[in-house]
C-alpha positions in Angstrom: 0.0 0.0 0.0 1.4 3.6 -0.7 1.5 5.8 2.2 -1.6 8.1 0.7 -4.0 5.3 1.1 -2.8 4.7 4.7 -5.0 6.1 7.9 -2.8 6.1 11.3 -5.7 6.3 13.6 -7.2 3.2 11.6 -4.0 1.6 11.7 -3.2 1.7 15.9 -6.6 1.0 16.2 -6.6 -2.0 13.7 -3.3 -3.1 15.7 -4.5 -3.3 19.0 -8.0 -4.3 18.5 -8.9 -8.2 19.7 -11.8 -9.9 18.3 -14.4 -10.7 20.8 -15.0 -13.9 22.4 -17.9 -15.8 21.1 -21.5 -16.0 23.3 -21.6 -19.0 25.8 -24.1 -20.5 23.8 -22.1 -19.9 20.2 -21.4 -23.7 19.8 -24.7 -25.0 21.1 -26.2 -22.8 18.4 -24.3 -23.7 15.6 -24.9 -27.6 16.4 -28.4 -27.1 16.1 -28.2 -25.3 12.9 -26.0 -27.7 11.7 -28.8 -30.8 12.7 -31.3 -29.2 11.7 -29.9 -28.6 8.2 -28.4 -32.0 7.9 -29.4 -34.6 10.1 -32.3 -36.0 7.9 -30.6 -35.4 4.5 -29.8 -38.0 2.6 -26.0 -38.6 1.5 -26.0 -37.3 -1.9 -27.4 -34.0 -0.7 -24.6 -33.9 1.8 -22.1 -34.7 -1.0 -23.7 -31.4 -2.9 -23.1 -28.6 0.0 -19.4 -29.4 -0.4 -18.2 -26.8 -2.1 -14.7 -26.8 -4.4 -13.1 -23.4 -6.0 -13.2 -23.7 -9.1 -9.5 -23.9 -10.1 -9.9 -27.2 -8.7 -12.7 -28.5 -10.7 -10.6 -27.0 -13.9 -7.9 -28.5 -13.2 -9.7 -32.4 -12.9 -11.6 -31.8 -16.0 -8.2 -31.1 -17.9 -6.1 -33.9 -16.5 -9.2 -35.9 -17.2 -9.1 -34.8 -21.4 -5.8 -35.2 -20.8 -5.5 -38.9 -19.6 -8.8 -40.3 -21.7 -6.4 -38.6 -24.9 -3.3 -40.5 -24.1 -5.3 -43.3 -23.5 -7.0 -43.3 -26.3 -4.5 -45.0 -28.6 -3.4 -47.3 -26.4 -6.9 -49.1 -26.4 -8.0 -47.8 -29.6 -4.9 -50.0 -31.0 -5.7 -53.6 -29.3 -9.3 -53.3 -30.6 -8.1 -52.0 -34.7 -5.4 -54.7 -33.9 -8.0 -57.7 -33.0 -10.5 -57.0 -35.8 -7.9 -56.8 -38.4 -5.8 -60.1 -37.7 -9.2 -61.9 -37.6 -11.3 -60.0 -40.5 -9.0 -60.4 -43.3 -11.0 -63.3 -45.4 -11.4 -65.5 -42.2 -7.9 -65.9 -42.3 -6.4 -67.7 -38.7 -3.2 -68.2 -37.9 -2.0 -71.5 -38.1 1.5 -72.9 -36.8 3.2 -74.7 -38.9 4.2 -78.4 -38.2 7.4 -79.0 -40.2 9.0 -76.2 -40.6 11.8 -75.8 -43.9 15.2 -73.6 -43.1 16.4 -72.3 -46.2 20.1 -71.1 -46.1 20.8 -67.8 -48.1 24.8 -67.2 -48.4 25.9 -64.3 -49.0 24.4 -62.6 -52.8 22.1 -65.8 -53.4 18.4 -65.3 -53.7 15.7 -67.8 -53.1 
């Protein structure tokens, strides 16, 4: 703050002041207010007087996009991957039984 904006008096008084104690029946009364709001509620109500700032909430809904998108491949590949090796004309892989080893040297072709 720049000195302009400042008030001494304000400013001892601010400095010394003490906040009063609350009343002797300050908790008793908050209790009640509290049961009578609450105490026949059902959960999910409960759930929706919690509040969150909203930079929080932001924050989720990103990391969410941002998880679900680098997610997305990983899954989106094993199901492409599946249809493809068993659509192709019915085609199943088969192991064969006697296998041949050709030997190539060096510059031959097969």
């Amino acid at each position: 703050m720049t000195d302009e904006t400042r008030d001494p008096e304000i400013e001892c008084v601010r400095a010394n002041w003490d906040a009063p104690p609350p009343s002797a029946g300050f908790h008793e009364q908050m209790m009640t207010a509290y049961d009578r709001q609450f105490s026949g509620a059902p959960l999910w109500r409960r759930w929706f007087a919690i509040r969150v700032p909203l930079p929080v909430v932001v924050a989720a809904v990103v990391g969410a996009f941002v998880l679900a998108f680098f997610t997305a491949p990983y899954f989106g590949a094993s199901i492409t991957q599946k249809s493809t090796h068993l659509g192709l004309a019915g085609y199943r892989y088969r192991p064969v039984h006697q296998p041949s080893f050709v030997v190539i040297s060096q510059g031959e072709h097969p």
